[in-house]
mmCIF file as Biopython writes it, N, C-alpha, C and O atoms, coordinates in Angstrom:
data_model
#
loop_
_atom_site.group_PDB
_atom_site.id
_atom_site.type_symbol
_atom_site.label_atom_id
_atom_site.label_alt_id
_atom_site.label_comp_id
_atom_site.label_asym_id
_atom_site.label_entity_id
_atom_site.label_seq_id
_atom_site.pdbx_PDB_ins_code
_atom_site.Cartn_x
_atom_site.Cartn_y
_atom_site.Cartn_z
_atom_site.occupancy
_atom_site.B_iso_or_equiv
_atom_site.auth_seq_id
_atom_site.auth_asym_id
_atom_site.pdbx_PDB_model_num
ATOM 1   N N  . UNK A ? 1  ? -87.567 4.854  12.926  1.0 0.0 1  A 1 
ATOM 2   C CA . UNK A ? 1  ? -88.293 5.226  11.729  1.0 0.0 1  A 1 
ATOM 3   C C  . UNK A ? 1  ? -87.542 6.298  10.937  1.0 0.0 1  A 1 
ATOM 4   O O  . UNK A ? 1  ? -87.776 6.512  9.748   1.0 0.0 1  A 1 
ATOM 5   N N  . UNK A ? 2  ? -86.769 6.857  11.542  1.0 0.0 2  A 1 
ATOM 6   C CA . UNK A ? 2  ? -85.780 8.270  11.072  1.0 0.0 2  A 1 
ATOM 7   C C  . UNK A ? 2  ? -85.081 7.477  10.032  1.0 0.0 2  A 1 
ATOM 8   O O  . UNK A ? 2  ? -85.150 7.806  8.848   1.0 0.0 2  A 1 
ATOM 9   N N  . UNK A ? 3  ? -84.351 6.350  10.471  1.0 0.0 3  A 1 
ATOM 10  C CA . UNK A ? 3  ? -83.106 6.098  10.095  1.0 0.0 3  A 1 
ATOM 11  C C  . UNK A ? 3  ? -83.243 5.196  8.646   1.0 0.0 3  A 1 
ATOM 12  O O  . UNK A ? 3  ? -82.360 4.868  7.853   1.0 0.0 3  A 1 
ATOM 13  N N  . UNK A ? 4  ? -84.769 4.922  8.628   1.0 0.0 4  A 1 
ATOM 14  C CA . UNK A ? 4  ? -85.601 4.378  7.548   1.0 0.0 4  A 1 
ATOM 15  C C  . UNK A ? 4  ? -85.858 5.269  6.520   1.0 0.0 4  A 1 
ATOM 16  O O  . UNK A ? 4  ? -85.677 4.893  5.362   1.0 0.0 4  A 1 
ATOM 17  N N  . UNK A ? 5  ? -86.390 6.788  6.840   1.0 0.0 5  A 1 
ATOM 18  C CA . UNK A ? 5  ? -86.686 7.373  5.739   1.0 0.0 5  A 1 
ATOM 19  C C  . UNK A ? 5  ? -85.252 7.910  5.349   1.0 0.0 5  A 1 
ATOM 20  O O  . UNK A ? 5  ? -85.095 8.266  4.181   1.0 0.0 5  A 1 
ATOM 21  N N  . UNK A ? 6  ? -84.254 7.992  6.181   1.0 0.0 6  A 1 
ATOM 22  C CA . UNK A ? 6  ? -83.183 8.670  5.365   1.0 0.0 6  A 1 
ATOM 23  C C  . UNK A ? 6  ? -82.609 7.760  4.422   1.0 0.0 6  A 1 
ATOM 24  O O  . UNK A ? 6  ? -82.444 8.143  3.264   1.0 0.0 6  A 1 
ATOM 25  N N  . UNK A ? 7  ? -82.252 6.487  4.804   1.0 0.0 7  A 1 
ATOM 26  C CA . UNK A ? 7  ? -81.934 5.817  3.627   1.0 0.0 7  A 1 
ATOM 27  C C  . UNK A ? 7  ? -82.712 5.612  2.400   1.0 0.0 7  A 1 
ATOM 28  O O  . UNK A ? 7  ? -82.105 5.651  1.330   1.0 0.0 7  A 1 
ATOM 29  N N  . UNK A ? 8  ? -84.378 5.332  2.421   1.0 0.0 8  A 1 
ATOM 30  C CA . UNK A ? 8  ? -85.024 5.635  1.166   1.0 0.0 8  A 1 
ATOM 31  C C  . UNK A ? 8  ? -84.588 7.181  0.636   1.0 0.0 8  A 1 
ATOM 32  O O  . UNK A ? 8  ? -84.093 7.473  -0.453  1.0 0.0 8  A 1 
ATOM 33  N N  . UNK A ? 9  ? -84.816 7.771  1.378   1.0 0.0 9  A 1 
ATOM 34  C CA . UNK A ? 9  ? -84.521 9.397  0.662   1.0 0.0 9  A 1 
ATOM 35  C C  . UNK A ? 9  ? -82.651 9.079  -0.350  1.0 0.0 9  A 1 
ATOM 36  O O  . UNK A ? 9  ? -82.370 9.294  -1.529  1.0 0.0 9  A 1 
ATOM 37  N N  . UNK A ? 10 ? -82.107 8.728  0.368   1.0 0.0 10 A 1 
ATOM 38  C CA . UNK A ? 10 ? -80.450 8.281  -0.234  1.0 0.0 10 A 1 
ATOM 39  C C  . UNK A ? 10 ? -80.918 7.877  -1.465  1.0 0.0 10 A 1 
ATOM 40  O O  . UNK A ? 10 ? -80.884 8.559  -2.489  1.0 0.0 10 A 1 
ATOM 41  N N  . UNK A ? 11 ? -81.545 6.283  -1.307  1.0 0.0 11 A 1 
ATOM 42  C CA . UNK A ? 11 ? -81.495 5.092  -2.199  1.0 0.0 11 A 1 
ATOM 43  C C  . UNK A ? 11 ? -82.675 6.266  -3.408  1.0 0.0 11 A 1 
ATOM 44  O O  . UNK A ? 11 ? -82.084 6.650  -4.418  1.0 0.0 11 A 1 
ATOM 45  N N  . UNK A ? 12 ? -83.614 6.568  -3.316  1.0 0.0 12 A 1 
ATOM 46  C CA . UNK A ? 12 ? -84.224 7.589  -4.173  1.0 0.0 12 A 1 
ATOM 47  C C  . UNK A ? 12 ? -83.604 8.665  -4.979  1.0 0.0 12 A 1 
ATOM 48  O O  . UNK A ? 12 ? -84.084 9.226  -5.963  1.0 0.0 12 A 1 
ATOM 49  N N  . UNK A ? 13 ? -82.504 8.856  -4.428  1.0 0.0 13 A 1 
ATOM 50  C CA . UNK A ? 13 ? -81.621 10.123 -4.760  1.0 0.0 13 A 1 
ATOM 51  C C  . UNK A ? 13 ? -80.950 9.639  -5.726  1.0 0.0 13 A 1 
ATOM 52  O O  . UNK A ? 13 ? -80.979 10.046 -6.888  1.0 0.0 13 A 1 
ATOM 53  N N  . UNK A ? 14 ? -80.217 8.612  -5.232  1.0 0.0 14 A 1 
ATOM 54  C CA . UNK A ? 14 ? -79.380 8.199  -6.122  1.0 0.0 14 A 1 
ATOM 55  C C  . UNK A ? 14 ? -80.076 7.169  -7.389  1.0 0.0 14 A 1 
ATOM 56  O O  . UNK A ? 14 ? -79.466 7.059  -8.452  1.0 0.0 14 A 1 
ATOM 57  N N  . UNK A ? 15 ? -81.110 6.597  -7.213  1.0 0.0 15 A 1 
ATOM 58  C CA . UNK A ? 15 ? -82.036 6.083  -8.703  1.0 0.0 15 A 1 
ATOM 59  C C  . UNK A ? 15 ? -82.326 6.947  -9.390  1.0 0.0 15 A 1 
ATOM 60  O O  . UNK A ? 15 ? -82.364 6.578  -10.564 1.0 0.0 15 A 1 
ATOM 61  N N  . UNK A ? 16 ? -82.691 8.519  -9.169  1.0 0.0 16 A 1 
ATOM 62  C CA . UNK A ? 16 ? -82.852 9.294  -10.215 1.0 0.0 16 A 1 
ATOM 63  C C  . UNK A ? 16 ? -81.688 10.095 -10.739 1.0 0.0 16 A 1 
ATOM 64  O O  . UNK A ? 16 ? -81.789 10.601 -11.857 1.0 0.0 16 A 1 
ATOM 65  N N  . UNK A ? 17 ? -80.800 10.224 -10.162 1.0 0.0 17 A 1 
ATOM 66  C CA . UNK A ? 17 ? -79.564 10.575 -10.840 1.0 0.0 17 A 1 
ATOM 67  C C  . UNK A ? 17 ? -78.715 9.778  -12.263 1.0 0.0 17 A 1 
ATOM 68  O O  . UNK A ? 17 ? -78.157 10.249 -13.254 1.0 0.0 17 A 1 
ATOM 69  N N  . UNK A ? 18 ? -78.971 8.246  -11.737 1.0 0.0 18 A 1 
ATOM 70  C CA . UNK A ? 18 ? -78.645 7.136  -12.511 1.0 0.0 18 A 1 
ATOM 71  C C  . UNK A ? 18 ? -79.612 7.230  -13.484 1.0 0.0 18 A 1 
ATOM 72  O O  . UNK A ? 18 ? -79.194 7.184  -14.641 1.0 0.0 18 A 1 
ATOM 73  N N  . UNK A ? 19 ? -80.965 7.366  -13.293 1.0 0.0 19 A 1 
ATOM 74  C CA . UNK A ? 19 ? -81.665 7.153  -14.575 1.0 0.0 19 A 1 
ATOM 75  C C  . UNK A ? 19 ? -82.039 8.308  -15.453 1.0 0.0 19 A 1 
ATOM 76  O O  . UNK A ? 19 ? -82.369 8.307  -16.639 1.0 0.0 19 A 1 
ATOM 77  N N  . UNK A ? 20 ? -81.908 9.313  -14.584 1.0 0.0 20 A 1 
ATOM 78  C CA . UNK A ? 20 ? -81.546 10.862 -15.559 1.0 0.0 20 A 1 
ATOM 79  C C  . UNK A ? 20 ? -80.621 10.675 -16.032 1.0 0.0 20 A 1 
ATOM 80  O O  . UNK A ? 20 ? -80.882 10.061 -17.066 1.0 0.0 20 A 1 
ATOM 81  N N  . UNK A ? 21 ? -79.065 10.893 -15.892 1.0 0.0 21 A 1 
ATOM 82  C CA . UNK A ? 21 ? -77.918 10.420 -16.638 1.0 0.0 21 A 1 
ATOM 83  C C  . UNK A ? 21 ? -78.377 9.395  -17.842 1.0 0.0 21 A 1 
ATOM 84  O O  . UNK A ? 21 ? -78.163 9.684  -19.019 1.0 0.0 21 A 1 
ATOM 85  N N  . UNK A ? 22 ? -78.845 8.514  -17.558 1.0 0.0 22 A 1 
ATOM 86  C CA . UNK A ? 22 ? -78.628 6.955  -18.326 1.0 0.0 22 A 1 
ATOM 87  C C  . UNK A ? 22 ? -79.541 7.744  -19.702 1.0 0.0 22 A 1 
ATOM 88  O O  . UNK A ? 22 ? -79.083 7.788  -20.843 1.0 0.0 22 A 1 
ATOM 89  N N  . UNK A ? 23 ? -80.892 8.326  -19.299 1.0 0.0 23 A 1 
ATOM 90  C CA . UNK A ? 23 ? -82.067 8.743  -20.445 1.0 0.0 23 A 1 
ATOM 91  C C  . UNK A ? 23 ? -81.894 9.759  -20.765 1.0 0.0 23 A 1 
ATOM 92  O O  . UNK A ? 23 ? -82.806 10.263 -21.421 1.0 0.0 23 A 1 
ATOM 93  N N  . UNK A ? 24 ? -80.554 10.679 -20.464 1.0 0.0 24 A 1 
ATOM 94  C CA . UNK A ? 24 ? -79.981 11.972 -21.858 1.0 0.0 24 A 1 
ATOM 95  C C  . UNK A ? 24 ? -78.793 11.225 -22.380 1.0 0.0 24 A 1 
ATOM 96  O O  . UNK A ? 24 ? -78.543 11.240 -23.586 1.0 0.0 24 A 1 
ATOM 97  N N  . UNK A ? 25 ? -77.912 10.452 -21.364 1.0 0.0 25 A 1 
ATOM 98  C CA . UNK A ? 25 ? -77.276 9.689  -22.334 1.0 0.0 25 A 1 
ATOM 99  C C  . UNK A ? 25 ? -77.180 9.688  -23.330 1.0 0.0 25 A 1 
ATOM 100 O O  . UNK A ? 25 ? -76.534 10.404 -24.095 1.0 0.0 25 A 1 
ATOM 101 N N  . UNK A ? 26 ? -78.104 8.503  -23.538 1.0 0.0 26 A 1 
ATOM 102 C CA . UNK A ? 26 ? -78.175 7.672  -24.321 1.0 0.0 26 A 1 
ATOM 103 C C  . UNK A ? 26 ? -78.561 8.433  -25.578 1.0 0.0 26 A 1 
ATOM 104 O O  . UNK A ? 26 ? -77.909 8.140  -26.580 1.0 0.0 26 A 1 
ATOM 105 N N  . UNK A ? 27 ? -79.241 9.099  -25.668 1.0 0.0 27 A 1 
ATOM 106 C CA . UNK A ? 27 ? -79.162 10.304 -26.950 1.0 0.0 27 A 1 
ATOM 107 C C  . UNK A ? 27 ? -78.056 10.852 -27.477 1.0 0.0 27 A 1 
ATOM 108 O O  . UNK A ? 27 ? -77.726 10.915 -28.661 1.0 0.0 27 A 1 
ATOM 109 N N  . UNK A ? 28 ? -77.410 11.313 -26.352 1.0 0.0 28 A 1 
ATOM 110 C CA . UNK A ? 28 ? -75.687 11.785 -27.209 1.0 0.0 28 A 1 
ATOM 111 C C  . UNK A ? 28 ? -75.055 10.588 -27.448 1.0 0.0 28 A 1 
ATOM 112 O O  . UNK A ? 28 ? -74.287 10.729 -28.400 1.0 0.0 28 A 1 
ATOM 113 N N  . UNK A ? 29 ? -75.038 9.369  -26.962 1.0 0.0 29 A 1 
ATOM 114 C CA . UNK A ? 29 ? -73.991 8.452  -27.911 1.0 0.0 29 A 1 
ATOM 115 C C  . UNK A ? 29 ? -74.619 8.289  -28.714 1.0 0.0 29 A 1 
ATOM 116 O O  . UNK A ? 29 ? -73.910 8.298  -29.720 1.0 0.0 29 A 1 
ATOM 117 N N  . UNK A ? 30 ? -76.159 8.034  -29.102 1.0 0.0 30 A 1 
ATOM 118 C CA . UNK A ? 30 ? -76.143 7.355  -30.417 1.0 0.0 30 A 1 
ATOM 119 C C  . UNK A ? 30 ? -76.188 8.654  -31.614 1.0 0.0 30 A 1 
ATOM 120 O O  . UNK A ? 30 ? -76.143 8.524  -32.837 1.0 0.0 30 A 1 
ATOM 121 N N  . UNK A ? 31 ? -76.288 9.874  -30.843 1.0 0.0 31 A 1 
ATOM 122 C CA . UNK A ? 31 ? -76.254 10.938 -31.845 1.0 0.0 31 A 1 
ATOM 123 C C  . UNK A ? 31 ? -74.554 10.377 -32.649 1.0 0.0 31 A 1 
ATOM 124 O O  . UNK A ? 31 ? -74.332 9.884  -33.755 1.0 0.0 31 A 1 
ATOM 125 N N  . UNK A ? 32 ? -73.987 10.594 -31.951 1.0 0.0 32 A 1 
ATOM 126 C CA . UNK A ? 32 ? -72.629 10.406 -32.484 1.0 0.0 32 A 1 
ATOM 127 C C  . UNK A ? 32 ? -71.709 9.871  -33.509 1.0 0.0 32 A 1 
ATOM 128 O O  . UNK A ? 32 ? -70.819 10.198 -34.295 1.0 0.0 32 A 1 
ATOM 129 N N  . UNK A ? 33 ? -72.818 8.277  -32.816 1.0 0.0 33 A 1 
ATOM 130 C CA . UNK A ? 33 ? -72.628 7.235  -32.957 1.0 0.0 33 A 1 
ATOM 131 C C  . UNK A ? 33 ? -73.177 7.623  -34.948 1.0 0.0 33 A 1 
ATOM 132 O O  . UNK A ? 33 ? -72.371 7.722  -35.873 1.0 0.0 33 A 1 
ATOM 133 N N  . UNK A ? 34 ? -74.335 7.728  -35.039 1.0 0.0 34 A 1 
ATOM 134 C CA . UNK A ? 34 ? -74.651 7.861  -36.159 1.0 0.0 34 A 1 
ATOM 135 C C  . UNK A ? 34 ? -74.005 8.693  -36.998 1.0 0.0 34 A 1 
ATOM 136 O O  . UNK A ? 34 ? -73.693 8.316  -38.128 1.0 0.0 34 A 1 
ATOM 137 N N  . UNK A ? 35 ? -73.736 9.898  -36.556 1.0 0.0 35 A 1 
ATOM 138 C CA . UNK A ? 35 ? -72.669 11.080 -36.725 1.0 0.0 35 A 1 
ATOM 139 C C  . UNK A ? 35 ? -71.643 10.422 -37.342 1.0 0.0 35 A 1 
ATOM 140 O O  . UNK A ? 35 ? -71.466 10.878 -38.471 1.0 0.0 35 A 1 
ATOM 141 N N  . UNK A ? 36 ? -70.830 9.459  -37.035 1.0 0.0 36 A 1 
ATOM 142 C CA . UNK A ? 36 ? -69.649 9.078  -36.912 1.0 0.0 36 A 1 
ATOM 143 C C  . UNK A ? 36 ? -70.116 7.749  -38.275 1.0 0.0 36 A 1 
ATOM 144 O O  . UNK A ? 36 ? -69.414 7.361  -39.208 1.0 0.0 36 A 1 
ATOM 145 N N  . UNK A ? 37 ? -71.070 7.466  -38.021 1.0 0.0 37 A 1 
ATOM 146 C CA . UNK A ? 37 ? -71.194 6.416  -39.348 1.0 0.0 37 A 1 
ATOM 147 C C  . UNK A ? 37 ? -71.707 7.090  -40.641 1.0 0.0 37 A 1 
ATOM 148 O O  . UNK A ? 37 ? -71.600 6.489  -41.711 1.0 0.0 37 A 1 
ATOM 149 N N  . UNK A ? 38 ? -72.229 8.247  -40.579 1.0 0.0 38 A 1 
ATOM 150 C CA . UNK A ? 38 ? -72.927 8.870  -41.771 1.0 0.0 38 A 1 
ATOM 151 C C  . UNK A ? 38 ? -71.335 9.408  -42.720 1.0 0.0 38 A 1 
ATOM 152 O O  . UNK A ? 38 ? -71.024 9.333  -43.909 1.0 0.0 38 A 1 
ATOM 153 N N  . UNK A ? 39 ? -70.620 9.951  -41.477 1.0 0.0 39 A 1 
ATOM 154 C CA . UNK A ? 39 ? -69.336 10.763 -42.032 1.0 0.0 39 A 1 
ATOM 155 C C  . UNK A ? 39 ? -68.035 10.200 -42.277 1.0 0.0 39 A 1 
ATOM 156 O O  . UNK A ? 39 ? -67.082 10.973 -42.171 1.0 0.0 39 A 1 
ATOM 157 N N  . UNK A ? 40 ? -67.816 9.021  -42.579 1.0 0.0 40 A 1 
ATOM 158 C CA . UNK A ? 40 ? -66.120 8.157  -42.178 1.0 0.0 40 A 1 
ATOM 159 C C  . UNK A ? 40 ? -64.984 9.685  -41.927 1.0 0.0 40 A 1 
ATOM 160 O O  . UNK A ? 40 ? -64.816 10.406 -42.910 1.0 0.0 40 A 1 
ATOM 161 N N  . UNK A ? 41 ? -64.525 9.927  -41.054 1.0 0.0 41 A 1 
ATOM 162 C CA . UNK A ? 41 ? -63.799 10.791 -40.869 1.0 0.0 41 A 1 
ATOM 163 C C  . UNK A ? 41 ? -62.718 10.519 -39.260 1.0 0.0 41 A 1 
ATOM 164 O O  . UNK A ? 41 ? -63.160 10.455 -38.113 1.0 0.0 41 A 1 
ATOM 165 N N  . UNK A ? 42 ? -61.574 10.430 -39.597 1.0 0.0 42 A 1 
ATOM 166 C CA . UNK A ? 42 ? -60.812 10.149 -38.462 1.0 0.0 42 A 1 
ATOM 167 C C  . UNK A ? 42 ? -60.827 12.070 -37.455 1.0 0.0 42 A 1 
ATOM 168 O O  . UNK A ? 42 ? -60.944 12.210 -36.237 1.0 0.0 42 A 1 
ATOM 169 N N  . UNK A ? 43 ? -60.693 13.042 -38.343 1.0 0.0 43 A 1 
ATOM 170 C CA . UNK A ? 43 ? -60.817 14.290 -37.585 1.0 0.0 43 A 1 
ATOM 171 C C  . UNK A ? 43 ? -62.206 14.272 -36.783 1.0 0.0 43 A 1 
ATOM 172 O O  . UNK A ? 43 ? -62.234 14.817 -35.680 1.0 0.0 43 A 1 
ATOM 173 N N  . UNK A ? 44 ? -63.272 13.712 -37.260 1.0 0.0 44 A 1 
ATOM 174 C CA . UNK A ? 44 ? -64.643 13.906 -36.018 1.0 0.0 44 A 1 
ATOM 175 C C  . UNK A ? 44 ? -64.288 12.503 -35.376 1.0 0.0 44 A 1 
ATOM 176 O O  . UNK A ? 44 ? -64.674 12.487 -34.207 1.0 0.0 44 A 1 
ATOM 177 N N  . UNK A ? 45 ? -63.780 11.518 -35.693 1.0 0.0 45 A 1 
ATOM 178 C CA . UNK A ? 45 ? -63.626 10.531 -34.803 1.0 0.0 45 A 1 
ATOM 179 C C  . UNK A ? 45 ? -63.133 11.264 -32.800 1.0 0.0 45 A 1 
ATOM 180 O O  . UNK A ? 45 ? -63.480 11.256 -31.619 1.0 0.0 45 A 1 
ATOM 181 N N  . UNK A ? 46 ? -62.058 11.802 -33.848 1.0 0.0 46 A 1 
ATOM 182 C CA . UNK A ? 46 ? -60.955 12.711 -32.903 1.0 0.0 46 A 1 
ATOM 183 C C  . UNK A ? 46 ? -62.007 13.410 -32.077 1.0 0.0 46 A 1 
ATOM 184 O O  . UNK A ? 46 ? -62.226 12.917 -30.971 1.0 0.0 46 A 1 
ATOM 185 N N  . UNK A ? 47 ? -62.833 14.697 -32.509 1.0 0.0 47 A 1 
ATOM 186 C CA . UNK A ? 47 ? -63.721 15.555 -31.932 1.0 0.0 47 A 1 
ATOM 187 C C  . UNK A ? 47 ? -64.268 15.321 -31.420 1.0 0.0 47 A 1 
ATOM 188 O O  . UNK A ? 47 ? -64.300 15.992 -30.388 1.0 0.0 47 A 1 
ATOM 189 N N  . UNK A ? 48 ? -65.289 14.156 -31.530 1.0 0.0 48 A 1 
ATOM 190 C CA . UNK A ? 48 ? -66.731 13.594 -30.698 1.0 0.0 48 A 1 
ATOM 191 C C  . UNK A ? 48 ? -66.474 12.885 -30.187 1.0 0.0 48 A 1 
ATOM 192 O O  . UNK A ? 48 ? -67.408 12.141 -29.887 1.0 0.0 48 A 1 
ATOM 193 N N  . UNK A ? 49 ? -64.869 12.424 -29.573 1.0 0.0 49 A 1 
ATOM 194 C CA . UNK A ? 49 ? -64.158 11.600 -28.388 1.0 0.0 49 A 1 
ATOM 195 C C  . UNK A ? 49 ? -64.467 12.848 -27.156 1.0 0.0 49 A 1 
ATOM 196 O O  . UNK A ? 49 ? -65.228 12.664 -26.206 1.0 0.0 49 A 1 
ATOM 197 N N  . UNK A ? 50 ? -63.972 13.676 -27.321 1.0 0.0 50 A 1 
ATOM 198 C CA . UNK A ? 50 ? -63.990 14.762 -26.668 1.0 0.0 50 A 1 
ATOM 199 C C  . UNK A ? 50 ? -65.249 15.630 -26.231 1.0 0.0 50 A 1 
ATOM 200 O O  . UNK A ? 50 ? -65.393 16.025 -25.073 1.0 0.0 50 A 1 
ATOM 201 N N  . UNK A ? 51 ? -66.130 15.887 -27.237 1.0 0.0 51 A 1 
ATOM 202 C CA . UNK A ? 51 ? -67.333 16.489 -26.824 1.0 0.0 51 A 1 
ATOM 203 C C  . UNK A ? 51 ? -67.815 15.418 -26.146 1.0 0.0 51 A 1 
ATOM 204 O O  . UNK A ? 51 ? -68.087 15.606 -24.960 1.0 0.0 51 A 1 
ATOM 205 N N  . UNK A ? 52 ? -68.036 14.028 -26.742 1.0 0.0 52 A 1 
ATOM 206 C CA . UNK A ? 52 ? -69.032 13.132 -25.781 1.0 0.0 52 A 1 
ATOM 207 C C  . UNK A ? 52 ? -68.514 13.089 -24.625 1.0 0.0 52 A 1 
ATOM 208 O O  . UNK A ? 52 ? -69.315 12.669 -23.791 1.0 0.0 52 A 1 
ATOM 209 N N  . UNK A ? 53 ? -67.243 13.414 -24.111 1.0 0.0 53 A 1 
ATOM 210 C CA . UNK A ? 53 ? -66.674 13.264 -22.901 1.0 0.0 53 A 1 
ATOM 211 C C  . UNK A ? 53 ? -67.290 14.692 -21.677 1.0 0.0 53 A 1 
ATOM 212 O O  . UNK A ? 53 ? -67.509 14.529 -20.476 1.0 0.0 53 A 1 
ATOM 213 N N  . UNK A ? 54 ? -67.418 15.791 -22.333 1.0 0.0 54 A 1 
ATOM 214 C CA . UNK A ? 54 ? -67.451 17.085 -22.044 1.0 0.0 54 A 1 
ATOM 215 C C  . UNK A ? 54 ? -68.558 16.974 -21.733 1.0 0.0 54 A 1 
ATOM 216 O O  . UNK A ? 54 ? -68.828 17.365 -20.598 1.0 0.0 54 A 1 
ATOM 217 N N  . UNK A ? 55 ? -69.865 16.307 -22.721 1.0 0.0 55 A 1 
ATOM 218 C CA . UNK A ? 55 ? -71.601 16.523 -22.358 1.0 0.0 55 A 1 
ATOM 219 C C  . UNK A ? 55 ? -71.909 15.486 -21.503 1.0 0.0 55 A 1 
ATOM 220 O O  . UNK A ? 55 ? -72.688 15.687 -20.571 1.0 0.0 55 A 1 
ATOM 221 N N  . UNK A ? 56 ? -71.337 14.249 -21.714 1.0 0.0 56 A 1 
ATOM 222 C CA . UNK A ? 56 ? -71.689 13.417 -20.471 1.0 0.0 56 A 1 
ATOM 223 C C  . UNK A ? 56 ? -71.520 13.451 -18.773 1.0 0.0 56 A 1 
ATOM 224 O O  . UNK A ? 56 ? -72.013 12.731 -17.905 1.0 0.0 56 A 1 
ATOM 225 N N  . UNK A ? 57 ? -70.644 14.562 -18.706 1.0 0.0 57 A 1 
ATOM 226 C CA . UNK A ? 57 ? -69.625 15.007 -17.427 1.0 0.0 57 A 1 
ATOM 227 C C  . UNK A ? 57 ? -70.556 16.347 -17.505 1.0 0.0 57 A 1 
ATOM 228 O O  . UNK A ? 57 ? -70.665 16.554 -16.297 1.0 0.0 57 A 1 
ATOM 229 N N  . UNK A ? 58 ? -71.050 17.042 -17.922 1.0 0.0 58 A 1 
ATOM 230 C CA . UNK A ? 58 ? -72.077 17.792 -18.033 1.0 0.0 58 A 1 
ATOM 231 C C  . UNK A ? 58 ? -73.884 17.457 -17.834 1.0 0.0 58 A 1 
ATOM 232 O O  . UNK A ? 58 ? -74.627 18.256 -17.265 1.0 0.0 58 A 1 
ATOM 233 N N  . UNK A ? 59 ? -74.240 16.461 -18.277 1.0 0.0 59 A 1 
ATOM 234 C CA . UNK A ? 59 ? -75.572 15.694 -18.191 1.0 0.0 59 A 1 
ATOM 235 C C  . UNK A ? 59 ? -75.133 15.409 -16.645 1.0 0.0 59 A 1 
ATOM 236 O O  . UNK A ? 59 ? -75.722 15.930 -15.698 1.0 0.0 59 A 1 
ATOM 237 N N  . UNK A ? 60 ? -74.162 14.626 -16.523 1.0 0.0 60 A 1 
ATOM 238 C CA . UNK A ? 60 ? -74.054 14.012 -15.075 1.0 0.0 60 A 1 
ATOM 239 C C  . UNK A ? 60 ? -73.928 14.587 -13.866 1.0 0.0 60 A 1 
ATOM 240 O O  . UNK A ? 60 ? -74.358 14.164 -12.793 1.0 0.0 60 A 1 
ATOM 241 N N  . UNK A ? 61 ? -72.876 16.289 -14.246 1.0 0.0 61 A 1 
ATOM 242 C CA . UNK A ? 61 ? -74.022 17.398 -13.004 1.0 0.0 61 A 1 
ATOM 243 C C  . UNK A ? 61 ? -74.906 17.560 -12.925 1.0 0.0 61 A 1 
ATOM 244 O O  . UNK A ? 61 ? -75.302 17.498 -11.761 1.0 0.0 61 A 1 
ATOM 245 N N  . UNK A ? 62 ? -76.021 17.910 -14.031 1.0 0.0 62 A 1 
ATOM 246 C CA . UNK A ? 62 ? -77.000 18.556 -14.286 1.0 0.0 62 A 1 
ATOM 247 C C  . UNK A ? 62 ? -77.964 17.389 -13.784 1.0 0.0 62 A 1 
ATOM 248 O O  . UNK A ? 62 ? -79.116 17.820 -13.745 1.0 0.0 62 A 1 
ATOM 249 N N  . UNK A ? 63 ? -77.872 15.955 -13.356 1.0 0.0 63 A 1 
ATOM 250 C CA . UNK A ? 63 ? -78.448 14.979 -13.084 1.0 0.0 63 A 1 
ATOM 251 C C  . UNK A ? 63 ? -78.191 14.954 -11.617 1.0 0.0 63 A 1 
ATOM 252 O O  . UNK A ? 63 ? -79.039 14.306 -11.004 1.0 0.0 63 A 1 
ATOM 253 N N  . UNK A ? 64 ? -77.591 15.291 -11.152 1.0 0.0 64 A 1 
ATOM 254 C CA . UNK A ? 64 ? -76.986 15.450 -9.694  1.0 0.0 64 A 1 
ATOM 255 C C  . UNK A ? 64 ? -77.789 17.104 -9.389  1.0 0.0 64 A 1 
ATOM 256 O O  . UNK A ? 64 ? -78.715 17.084 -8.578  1.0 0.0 64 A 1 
ATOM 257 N N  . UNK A ? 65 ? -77.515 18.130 -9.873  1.0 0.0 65 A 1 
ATOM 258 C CA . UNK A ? 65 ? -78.135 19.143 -9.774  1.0 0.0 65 A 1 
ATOM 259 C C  . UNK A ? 65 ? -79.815 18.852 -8.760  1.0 0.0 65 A 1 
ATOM 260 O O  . UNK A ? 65 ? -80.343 18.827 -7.648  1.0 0.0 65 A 1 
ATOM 261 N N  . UNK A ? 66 ? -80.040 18.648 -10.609 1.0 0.0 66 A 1 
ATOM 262 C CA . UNK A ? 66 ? -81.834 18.321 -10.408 1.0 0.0 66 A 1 
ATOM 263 C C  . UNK A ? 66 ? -81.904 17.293 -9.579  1.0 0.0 66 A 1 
ATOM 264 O O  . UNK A ? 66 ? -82.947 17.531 -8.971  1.0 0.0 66 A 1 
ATOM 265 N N  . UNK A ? 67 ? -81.487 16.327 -9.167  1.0 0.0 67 A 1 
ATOM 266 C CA . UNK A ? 67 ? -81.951 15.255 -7.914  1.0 0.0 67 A 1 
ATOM 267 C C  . UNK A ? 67 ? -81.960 15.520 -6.383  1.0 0.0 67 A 1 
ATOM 268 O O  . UNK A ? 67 ? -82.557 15.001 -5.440  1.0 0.0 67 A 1 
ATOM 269 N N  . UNK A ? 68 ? -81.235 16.339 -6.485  1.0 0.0 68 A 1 
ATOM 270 C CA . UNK A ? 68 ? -81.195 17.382 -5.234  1.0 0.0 68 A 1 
ATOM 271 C C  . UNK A ? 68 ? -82.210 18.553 -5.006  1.0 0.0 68 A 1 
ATOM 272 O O  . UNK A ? 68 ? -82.093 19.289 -4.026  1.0 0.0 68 A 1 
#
């Protein structure tokens, strides 16, 4: 019965990490995304390659954090 709850506890752990990540996500790309269509600009093209890289790698501790 041990060896039962530890794997739900795993398989639990890791569904809310995935779906925390996935539901702040998805807010910063399409922020961007819109960002990037409101403004034609190759310099924020450039920029918000980089920040979206920085906050998603950021959301994705902070999703690991809190699931723990």
């Amino acid at each position: 019965m041990g060896v039962f709850m530890d794997v739900f506890f795993f398989i639990n752990m890791f569904k809310n990490i995935i779906s925390t990540f996935f539901q702040n996500g998805i807010w910063v790309i399409g922020f961007f995304y819109l960002l990037i269509k409101t403004f034609e600009s190759d310099k924020l093209k450039h920029f918000s390659k980089y920040v979206i890289g920085n906050v998603l790698v950021l959301l994705f501790v902070y999703s690991i954090i809190v699931s723990i």
